[in-house]
C-alpha positions in Angstrom: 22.1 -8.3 21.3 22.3 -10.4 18.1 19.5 -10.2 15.0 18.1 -13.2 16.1 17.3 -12.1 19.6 15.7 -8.9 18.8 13.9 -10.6 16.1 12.3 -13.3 18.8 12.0 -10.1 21.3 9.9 -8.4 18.9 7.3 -11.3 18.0 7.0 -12.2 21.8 6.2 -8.5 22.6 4.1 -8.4 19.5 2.0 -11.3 20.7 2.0 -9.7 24.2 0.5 -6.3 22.7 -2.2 -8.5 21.2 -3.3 -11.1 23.5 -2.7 -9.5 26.9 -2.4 -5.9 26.4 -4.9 -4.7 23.8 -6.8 -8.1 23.6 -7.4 -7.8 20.1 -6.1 -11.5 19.9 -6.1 -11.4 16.3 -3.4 -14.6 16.1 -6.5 -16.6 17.5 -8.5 -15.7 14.2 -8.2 -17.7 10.5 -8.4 -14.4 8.9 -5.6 -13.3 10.4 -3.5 -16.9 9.4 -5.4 -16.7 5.6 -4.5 -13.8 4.6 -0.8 -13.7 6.2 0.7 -15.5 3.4 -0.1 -12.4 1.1 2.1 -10.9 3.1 4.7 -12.8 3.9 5.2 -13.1 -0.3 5.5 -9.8 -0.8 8.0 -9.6 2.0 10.3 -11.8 0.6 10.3 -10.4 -2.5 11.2 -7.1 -1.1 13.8 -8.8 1.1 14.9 -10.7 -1.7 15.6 -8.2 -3.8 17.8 -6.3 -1.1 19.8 -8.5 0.2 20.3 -10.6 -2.9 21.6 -7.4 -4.4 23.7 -6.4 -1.3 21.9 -3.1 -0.4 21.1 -4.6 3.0 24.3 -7.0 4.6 23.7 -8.9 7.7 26.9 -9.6 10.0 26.7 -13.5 10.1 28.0 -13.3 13.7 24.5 -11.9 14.8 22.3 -14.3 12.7 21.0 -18.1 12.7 22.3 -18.2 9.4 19.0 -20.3 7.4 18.0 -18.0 4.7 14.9 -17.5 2.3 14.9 -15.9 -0.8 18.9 -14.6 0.4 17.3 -12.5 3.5 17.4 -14.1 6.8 14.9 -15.8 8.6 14.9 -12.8 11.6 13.3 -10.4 8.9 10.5 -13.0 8.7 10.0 -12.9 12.0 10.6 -8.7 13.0 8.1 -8.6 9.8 5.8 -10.8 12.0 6.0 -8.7 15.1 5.5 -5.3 13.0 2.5 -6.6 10.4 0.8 -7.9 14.4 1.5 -4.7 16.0 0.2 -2.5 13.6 -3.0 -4.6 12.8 -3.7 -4.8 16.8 -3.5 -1.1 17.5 -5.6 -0.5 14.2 -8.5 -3.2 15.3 -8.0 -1.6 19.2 -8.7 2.4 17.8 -11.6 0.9 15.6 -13.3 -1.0 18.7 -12.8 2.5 20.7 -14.8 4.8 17.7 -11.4 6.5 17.0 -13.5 6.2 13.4 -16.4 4.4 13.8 -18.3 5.3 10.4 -16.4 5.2 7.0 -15.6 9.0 6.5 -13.8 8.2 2.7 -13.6 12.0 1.0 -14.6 14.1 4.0 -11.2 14.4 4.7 -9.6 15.9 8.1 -11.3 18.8 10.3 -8.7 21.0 8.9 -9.5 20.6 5.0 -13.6 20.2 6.7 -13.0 24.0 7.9 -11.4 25.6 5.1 -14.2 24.0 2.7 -16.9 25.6 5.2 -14.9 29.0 4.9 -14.5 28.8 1.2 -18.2 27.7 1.1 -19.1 31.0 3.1 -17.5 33.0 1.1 -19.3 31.9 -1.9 -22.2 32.8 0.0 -21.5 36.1 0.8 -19.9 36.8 -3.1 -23.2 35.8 -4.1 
């Protein structure tokens, strides 16, 4: 399977996962289309760097060949399908109460218990 093909396998299942699977359909939103460009700079810079350095070396065999910022346009489009499946299965966990207040500093139910213990033990000292 060449670059390219994975690369358009990956957005199509990304886009599956969010309009038919999860139904998040964040695609459908300008939020989601406003702020992609933030991300989409930072990628090619991080691309950029990597391949215009040779750390990362594509086989031009398995790609289309068009290039931004020295990286391939595939890693635009696996970057895509990763930045849309990760933001869909976030939204999804949110709308199920997976966290549904803020809980900033309360940390897990394991650091939760061991302050209770150490908090009891105080106690008791007293």
């Amino acid at each position: 399977m060449t670059y390219t093909a994975a690369a358009l396998l990956g957005v199509a299942g990304a886009l599956a996962v969010d309009l038919a699977v999860l139904r998040t359909r964040l695609v459908t939103r300008v939020v989601f289309w406003a702020t992609y460009p933030i991300i989409i700079t930072f990628q090619l810079l991080s691309n950029g760097i990597l391949t215009g350095r040779r750390i990362v070396v594509y086989d031009p065999a398995a790609i289309i060949g068009w290039r931004l910022a020295y990286a391939p346009v595939e890693d635009l489009l696996f970057g895509f399908a990763m930045v849309l499946l990760t933001l869909s299965v976030w939204v999804w966990l949110g709308r199920r109460g997976v966290q549904r207040t803020p809980a900033a500093g309360t940390g897990s139910r394991l650091l939760r218990r061991v302050r209770e213990r150490a908090a009891r033990r105080k106690s008791i000292d007293m």
